[in-house]
C-alpha atoms as one frame of an Amber mdcrd trajectory, in Angstrom:
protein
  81.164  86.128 -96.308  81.125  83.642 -93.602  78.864  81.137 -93.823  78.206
  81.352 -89.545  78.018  85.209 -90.086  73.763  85.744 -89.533  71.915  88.445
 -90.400  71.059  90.196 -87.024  69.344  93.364 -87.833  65.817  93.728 -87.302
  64.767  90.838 -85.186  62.461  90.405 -81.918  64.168  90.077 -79.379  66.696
  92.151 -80.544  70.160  90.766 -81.048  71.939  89.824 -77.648  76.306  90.864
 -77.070  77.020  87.064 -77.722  75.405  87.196 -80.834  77.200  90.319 -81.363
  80.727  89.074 -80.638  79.916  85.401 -82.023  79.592  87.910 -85.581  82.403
  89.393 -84.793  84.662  86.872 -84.029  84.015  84.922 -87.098  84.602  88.151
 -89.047  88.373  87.818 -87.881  89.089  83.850 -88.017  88.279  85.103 -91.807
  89.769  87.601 -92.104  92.925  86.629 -90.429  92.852  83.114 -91.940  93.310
  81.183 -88.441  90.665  79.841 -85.946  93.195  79.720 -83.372  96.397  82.564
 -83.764  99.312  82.120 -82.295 100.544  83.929 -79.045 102.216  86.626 -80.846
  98.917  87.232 -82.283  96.442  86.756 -79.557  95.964  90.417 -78.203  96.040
  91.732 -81.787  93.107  88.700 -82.799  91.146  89.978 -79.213  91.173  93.446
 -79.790  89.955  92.841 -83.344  87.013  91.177 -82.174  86.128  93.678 -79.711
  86.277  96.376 -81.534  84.275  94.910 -84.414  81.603  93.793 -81.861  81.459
  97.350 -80.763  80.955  98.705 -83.797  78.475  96.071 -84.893  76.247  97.032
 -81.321  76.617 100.853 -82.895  75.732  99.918 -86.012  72.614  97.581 -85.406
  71.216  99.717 -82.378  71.135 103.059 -85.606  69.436 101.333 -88.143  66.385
 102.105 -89.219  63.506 100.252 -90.596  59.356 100.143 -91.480  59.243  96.933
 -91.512  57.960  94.514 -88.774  60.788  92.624 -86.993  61.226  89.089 -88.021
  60.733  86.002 -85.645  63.643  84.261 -84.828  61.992  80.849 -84.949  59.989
  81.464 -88.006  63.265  82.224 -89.367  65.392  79.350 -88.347  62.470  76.991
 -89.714  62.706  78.651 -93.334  66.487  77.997 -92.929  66.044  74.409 -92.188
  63.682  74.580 -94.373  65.990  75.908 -97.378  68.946  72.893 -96.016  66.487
  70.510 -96.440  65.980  71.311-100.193  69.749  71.574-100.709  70.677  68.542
 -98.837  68.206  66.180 -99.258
């Protein structure tokens, strides 16, 4: 999985569209191999991402959970956190 690829399921505020299509996107630059495609490719790479970013919203707004909705900052702290460990 992508690295830049975040969990956004159960979070307060609840994920926005850019995060949405930021997901997406990097889904297909992996997927497809290229950051950047060529011409030929473009609508092909476009449509990819919006449709995945559609289905994503679909998919995030029918999940279900008990649990309490995590902090975004709390979050990101425990990830710098965790980087600090691994990178010194």
């Amino acid at each position: 999985m992508c690295r830049n690829i975040r969990t956004l399921h159960n979070f307060e505020p609840p994920a926005t569209d850019d995060e949405v299509h930021a997901a997406a996107l990097q889904f297909v630059r992996k997927v497809s191999g290229t950051t950047k495609p060529s011409q030929a490719n473009q609508a092909a790479f476009d449509r990819a991402v919006h449709e995945i970013a559609h289905i994503t919203r679909h998919l995030l707004d029918d999940l279900v959970t008990t649990a309490p909705p995590k902090d975004r900052e709390v979050e990101a702290e425990k990830a710098r956190a965790r980087a600090r460990l691994r990178y010194g």
